[in-house]
Each structure stands twice: as structure tokens, then as C-alpha cells.
N, C-alpha and C positions, 0 to 999 in steps of 0.2 A: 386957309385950308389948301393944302396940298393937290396939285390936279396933272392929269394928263390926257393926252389925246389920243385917240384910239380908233383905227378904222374897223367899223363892225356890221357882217356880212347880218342882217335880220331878213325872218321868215316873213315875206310879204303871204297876202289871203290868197290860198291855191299855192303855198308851197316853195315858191320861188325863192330864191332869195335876194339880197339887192344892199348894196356897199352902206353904211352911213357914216361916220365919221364922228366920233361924242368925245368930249371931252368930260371923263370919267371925276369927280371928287374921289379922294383918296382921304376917308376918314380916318381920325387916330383910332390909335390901340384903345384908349379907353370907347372910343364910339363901337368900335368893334366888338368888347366884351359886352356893352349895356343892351345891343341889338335885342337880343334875345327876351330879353325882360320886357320888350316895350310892344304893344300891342301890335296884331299882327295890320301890315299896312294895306291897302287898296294896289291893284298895279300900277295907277299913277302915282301916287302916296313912294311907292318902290323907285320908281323911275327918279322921283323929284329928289330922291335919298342921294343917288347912285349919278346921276347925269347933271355935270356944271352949265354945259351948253351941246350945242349940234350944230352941225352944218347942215340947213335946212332949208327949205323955203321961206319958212315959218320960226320967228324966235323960240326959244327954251321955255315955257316957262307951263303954271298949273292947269292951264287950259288948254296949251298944246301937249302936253304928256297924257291927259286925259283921253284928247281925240286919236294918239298914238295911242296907247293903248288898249280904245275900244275898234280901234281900224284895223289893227296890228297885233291882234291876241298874243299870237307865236313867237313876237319879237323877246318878249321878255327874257324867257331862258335864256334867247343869246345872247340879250344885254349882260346878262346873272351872270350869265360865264365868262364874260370876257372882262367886266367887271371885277369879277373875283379875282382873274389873273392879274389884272393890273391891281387890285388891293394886291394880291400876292408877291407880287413884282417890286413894289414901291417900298413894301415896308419887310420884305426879305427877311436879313439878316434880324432887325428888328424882332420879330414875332418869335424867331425861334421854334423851339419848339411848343410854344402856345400854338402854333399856325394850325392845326386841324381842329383843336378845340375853338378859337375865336372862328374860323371858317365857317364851319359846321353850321354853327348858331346863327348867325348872318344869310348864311343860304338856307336853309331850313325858316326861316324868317319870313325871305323874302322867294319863296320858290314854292 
């Protein structure tokens, strides 16, 4: 799978915000169309979709996405967003003009 890294500003609790650095999966076009059909996920369920690794304290994995996401409510949308861009980014020209319809259903999924 396809990945890249990404510095990404999330909403700490009270607002703030504070740098992290993930290195984003970049799923195919077909993971993109099926998004929508598949149940909707948990925030960590979301995260564990979307995030290959982090530069952390703490490794990547279902236990730390968990504690991320019950510490870090707020974070999510900015992971979603900057996520999307780099899905956007990666497979560009690719997607064509599918890109609003595969979008859409991906973040409406996971948002």
C-alpha cells in the first residue's frame, strides 16, 4: 500500500492545537469506492483506516488510536482533512473526475 507523511496540526482538549506528523495509507480507487458500503467505523476503527504510523511517543497501533481518540475527540476532522488531501494528492490525476463521488462517500463515512 501506498503511504505518505504528513505534518498535521490536531485539536488538543481546550482547543489548541499542536503539530503531529502521520504517515497517512493511501488506499486504491477501488478501497475508495467500497468505503461507503461498509459499516460505519468507531474513531479508532477511522484512524486505524487512514494512519500507517506517527511520530509519537507511543507506537501506532489499535490501542494507541483508541487512547488518541478518546483523549483527542477534536483531532479527528483534522486527521479527515488532511487525509483526504493527501488521498487527493496521491491519486490526482487517477480519480479524475470520479474524485467528488469516491470523496464524498469516504468522508461522509468517516466524518
Amino acid at each position: 500500500m501506498e503511504t505518505v507523511k504528513k505534518a498535521v496540526y490536531v485539536t488538543k482538549p481546550g482547543g489548541e492545537p499542536a503539530p503531529l506528523t502521520l504517515t497517512f495509507k493511501i488506499p486504491s480507487l477501488a478501497e475508495l469506492h467500497a468505503a461507503p458500503n461498509q459499516p460505519t467505523p468507531t474513531t479508532a476503527e477511522a484512524l486505524l483506516f487512514m494512519i500507517a504510523d506517527w511520530e509519537a511517543d507511543m507506537p501506532f497501533n489499535a490501542d494507541t488510536a483508541r487512547l488518541f481518540a478518546d483523549n483527542y475527540p477534536g483531532a479527528l476532522n483534522d486527521v479527515l482533512q488532511a487525509w483526504g488531501q493527501a488521498v487527493s494528492q496521491a491519486h490526482g490525476h487517477r480519480i479524475g473526475s470520479a474524485a467528488p463521488a469516491a470523496w464524498s462517500g469516504v468522508r461522509d463515512r468517516y466524518h
